[in-house]
N, C-alpha and C positions, 0 to 999 in steps of 0.2 A: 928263125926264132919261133915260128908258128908249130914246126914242126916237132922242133924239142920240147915247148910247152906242153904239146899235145903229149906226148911219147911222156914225158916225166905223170902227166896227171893219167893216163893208161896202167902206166907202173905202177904206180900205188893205189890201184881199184882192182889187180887181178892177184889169183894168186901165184901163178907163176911168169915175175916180170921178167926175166931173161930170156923168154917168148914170144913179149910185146914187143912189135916193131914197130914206127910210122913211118911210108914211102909216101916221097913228095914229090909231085907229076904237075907239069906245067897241060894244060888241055884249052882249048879252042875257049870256053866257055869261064877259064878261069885257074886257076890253082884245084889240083886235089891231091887230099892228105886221104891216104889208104892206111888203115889198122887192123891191124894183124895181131891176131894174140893165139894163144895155145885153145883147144877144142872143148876143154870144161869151163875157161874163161869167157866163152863167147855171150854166154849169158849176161853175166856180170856185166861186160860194156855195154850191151845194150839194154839190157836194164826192164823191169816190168812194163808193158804196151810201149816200150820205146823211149822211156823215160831219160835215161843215163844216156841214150847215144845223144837223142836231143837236147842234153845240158851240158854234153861236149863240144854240139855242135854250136853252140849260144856263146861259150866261153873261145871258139874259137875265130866264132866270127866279128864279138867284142876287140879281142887282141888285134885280128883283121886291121884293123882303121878305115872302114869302106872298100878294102880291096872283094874280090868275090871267090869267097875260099868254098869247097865242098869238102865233105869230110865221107869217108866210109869205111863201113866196118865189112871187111871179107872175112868170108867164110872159107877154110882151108883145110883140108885134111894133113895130118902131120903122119 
């Protein structure tokens, strides 16, 4: 659920969504959700001094219910 939430609110903040991915990775420390988008959207998700990745990261950790979710946005060359 975490992960489609995320990938759905991704989609409609870039402007090419059939670029946006979310990968969901079990890790030592907890769940992590990886965002992937296309090279001119990278801006857009993460948003002026970090603003947009950190109000993803708020809405994802709400949805959470206390579990210990990490979110990140990769940088990818296409």
């Amino acid at each position: 659920m975490l992960q489609a939430s995320l990938q759905h609110i991704v989609r409609a903040i870039v402007d090419n969504p059939d670029d946006a991915t979310v990968a969901a990775r079990n890790g030592g420390k907890g769940d992590l959700l990886e965002v992937r988008v296309h090279p001119d959207d990278l801006g857009r998700v993460i948003g002026k001094n970090g603003r947009t990745a950190t109000a993803l990261r708020t809405v994802v950790n709400a949805l959470a219910d206390g579990k210990r979710v990490r979110v990140d946005v990769v940088d990818t060359d296409f």
